[in-house]
Jmol script that loads the backbone (N, CA, C; Angstrom):
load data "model"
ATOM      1  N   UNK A   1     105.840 107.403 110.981  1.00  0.00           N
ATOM      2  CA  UNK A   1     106.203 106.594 109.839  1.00  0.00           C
ATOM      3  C   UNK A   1     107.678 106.241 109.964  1.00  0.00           C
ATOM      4  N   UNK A   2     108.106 105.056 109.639  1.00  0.00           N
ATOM      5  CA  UNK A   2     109.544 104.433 109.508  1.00  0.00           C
ATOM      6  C   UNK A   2     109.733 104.134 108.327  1.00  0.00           C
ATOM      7  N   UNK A   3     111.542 104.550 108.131  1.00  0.00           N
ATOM      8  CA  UNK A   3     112.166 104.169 106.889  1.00  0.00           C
ATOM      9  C   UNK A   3     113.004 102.949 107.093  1.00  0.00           C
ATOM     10  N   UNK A   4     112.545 101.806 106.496  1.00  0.00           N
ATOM     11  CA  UNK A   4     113.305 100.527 106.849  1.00  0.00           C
ATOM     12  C   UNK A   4     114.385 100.243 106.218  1.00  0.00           C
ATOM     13  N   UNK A   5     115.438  99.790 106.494  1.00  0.00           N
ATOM     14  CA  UNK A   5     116.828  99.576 105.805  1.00  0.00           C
ATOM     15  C   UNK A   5     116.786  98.297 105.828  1.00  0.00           C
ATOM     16  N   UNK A   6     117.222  97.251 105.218  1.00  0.00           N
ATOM     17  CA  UNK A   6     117.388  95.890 105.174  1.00  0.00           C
ATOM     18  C   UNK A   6     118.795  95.988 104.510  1.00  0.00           C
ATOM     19  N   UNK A   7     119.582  94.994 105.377  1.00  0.00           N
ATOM     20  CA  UNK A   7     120.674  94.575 104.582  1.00  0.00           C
ATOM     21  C   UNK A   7     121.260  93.626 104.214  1.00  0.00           C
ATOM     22  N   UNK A   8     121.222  92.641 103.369  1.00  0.00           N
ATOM     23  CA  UNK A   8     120.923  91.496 103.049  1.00  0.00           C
ATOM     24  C   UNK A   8     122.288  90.767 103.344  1.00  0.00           C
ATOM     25  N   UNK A   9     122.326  90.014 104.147  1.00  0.00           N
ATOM     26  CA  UNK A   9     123.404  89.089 104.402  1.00  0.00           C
ATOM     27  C   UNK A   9     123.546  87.895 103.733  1.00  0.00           C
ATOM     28  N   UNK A  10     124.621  87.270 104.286  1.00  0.00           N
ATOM     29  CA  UNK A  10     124.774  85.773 102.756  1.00  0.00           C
ATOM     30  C   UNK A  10     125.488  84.794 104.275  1.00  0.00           C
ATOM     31  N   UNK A  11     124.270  84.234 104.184  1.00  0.00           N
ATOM     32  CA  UNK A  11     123.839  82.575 105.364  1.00  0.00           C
ATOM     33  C   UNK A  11     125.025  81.981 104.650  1.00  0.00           C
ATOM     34  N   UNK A  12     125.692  81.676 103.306  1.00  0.00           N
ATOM     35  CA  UNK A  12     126.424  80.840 103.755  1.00  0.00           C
ATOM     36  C   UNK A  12     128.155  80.492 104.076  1.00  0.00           C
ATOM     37  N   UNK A  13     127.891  82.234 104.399  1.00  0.00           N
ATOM     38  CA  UNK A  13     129.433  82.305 105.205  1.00  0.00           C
ATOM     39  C   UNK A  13     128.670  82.613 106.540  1.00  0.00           C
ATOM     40  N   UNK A  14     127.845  83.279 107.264  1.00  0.00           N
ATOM     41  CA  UNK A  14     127.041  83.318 108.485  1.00  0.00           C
ATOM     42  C   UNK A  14     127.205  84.731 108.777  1.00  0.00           C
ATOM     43  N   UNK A  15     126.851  85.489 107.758  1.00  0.00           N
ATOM     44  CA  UNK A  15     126.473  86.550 107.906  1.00  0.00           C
ATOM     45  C   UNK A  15     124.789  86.804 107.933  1.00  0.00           C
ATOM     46  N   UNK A  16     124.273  87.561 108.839  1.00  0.00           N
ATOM     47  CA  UNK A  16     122.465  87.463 108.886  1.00  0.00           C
ATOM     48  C   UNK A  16     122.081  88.627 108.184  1.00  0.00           C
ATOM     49  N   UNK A  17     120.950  88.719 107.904  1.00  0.00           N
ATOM     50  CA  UNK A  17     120.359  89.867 107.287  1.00  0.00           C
ATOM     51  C   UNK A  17     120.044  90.980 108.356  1.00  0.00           C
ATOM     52  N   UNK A  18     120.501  92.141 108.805  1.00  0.00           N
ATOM     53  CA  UNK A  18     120.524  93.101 109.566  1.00  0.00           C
ATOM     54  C   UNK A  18     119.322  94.307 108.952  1.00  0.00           C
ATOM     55  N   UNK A  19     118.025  94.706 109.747  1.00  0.00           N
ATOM     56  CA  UNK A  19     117.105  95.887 109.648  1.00  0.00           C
ATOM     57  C   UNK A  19     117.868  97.022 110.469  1.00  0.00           C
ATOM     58  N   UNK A  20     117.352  98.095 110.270  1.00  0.00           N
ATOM     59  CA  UNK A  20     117.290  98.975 110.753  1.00  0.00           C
ATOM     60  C   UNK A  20     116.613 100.022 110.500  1.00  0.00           C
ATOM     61  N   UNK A  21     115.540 100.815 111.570  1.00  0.00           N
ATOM     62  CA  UNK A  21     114.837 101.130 111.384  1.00  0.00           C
ATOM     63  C   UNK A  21     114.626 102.877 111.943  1.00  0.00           C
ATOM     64  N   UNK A  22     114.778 103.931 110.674  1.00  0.00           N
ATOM     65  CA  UNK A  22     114.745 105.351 111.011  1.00  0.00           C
ATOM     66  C   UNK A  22     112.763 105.986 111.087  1.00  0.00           C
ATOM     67  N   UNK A  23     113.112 106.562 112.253  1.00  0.00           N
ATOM     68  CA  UNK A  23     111.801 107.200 112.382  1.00  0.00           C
ATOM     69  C   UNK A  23     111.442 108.833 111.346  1.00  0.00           C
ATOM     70  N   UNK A  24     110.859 108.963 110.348  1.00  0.00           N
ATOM     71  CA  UNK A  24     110.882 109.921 109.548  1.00  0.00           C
ATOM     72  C   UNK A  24     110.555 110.979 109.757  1.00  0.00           C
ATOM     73  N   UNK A  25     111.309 112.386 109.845  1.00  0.00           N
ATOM     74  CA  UNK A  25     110.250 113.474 110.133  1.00  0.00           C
ATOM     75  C   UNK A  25     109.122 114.048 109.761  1.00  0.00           C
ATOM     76  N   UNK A  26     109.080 113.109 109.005  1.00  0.00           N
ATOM     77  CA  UNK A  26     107.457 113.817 108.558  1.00  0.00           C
ATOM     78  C   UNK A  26     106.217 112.339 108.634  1.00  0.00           C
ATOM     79  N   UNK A  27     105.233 112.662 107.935  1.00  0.00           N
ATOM     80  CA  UNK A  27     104.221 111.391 107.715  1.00  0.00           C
ATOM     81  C   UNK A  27     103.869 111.316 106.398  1.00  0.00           C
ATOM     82  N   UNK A  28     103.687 110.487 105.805  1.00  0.00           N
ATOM     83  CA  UNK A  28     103.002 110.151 104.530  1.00  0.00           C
ATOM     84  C   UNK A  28     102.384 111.248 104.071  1.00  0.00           C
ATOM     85  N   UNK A  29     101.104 111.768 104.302  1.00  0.00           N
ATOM     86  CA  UNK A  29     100.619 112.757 103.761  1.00  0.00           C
ATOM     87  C   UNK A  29     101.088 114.104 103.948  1.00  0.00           C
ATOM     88  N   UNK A  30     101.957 114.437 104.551  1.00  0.00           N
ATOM     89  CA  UNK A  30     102.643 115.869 104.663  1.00  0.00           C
ATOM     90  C   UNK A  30     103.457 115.791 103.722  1.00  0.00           C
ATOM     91  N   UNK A  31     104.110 115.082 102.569  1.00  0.00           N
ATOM     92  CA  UNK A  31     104.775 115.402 101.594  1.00  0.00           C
ATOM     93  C   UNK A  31     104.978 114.933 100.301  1.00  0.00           C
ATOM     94  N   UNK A  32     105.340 115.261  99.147  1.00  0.00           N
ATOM     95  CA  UNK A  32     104.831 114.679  97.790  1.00  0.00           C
ATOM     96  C   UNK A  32     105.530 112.867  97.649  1.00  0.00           C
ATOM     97  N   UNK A  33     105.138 112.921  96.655  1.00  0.00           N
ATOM     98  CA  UNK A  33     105.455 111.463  96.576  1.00  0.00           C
ATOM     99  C   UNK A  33     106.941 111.322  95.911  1.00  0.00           C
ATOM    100  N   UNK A  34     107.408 112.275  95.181  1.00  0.00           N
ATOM    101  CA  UNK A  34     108.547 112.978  94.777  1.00  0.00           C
ATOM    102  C   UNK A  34     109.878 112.906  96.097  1.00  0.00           C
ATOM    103  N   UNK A  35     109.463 113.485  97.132  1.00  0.00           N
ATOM    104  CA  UNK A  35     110.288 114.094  98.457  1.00  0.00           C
ATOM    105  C   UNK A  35     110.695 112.615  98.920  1.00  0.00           C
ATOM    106  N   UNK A  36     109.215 111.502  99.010  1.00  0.00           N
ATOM    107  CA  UNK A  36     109.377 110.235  99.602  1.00  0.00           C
ATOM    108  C   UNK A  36     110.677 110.247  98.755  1.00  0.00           C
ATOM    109  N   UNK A  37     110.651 109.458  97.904  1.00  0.00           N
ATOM    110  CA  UNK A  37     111.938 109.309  97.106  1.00  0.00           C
ATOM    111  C   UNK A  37     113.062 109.702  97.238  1.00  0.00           C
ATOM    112  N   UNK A  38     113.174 110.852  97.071  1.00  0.00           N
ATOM    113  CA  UNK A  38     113.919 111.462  97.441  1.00  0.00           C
ATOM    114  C   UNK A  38     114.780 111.210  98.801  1.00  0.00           C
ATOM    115  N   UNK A  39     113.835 110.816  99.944  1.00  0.00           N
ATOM    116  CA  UNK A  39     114.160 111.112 101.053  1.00  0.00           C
ATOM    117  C   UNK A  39     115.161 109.975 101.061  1.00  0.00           C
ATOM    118  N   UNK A  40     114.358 108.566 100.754  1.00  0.00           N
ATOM    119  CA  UNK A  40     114.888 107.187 100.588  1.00  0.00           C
ATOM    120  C   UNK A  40     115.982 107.081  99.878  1.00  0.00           C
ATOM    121  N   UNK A  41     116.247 107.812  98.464  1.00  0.00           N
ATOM    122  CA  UNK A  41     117.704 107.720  98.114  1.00  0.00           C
ATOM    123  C   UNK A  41     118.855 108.473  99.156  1.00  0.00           C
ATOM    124  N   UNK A  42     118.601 109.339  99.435  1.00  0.00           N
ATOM    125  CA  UNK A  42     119.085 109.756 100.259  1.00  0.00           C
ATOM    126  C   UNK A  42     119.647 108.850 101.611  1.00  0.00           C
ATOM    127  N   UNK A  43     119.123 108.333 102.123  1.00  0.00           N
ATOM    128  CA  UNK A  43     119.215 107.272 103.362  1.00  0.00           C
ATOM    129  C   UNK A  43     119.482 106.388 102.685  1.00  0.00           C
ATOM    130  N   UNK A  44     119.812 105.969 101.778  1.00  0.00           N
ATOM    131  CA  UNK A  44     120.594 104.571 100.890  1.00  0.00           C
ATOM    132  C   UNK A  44     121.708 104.919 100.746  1.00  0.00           C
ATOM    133  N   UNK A  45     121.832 105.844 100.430  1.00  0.00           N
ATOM    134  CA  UNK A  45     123.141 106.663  99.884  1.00  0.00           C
ATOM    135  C   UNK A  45     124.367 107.128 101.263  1.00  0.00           C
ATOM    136  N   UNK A  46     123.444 107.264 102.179  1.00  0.00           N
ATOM    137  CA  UNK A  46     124.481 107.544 103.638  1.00  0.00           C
ATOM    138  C   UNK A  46     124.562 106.192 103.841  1.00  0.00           C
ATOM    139  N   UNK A  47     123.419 105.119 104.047  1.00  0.00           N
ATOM    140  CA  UNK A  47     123.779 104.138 105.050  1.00  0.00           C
ATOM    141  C   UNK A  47     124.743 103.047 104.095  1.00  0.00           C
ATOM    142  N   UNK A  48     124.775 102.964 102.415  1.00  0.00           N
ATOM    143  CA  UNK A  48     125.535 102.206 101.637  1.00  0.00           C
ATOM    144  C   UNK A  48     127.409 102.369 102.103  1.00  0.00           C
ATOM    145  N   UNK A  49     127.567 103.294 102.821  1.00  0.00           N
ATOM    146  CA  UNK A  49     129.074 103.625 103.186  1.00  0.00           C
ATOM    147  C   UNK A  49     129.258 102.699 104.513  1.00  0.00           C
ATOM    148  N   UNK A  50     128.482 102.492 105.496  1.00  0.00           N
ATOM    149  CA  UNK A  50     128.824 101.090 106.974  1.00  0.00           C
ATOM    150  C   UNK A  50     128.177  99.987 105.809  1.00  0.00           C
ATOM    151  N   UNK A  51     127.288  99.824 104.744  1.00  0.00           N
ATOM    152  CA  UNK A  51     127.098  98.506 104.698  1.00  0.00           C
ATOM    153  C   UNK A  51     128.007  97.585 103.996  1.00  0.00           C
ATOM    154  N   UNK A  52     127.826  96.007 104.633  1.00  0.00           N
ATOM    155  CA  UNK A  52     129.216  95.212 103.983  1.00  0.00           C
ATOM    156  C   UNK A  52     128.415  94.429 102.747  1.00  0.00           C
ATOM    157  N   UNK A  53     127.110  94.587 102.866  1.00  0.00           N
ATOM    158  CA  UNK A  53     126.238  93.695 101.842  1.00  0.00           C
ATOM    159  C   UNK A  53     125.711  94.778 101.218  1.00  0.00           C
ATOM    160  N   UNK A  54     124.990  93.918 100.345  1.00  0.00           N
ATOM    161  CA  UNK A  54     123.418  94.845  99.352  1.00  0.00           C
ATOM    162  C   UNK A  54     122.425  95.416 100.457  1.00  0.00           C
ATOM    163  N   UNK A  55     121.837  96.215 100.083  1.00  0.00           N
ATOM    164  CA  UNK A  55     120.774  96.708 101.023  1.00  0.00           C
ATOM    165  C   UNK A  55     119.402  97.276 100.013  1.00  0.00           C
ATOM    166  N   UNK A  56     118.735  97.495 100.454  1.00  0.00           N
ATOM    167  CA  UNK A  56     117.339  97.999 100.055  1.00  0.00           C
ATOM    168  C   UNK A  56     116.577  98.977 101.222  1.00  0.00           C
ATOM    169  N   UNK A  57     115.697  99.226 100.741  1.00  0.00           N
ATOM    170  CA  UNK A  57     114.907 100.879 101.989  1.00  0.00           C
ATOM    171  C   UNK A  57     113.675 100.339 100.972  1.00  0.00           C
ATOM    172  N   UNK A  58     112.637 100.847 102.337  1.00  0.00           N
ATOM    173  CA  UNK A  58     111.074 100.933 102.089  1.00  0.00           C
ATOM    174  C   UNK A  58     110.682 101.329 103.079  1.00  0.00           C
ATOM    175  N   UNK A  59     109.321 102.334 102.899  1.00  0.00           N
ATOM    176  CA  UNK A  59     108.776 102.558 103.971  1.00  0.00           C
ATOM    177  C   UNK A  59     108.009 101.499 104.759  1.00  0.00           C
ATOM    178  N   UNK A  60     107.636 102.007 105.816  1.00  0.00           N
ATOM    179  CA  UNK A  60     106.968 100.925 106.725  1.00  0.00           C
ATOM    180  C   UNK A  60     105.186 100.385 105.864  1.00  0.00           C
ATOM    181  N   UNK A  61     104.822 101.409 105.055  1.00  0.00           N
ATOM    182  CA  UNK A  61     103.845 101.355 104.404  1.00  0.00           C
ATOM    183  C   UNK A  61     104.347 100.405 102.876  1.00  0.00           C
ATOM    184  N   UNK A  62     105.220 100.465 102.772  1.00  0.00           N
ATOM    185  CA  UNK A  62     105.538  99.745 101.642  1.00  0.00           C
ATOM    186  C   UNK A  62     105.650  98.090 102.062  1.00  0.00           C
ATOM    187  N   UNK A  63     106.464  97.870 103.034  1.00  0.00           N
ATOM    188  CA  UNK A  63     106.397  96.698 103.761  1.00  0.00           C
ATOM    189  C   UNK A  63     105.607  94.953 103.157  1.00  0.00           C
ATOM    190  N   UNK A  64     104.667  95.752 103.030  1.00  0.00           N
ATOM    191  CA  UNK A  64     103.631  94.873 102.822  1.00  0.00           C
ATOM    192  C   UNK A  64     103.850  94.027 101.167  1.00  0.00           C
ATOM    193  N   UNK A  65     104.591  94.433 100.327  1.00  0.00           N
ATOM    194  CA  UNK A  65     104.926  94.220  98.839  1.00  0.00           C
ATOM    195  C   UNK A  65     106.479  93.809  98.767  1.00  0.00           C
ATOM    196  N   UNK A  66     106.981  93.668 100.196  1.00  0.00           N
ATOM    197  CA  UNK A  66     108.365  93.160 100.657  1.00  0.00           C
ATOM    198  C   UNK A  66     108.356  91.573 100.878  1.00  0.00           C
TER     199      UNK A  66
END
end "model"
wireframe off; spacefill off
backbone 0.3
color backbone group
């Protein structure tokens, strides 16, 4: 399972929207739905310190409602 980072850039100074993509130690069903959360604020919260834009996180399962 992957935790996706998106970081939303602004086209009209020519900055692009940059992914990046962490492989999770665990899988979907090995942990509550609580921990997910958890895990994701967490990885917002480290990667918000390099980002120069807004960003957002979803899992690779979430994706689909992106």
């Amino acid at each position: 399972m992957k935790l996706i980072i998106k970081e939303h850039g602004d086209l009209f100074v020519g900055i692009p929207e940059r992914y990046y993509q962490i492989d999770c130690p665990f899988e979907r069903n090995e942990v509550e739905e609580i921990d997910l959360i958890s895990f994701k604020a967490e990885i917002l919260q480290t990667y918000k310190q390099y980002a120069e834009m807004r960003m957002e996180v979803f899992y690779d399962f979430e994706d689909q409602f992106n």
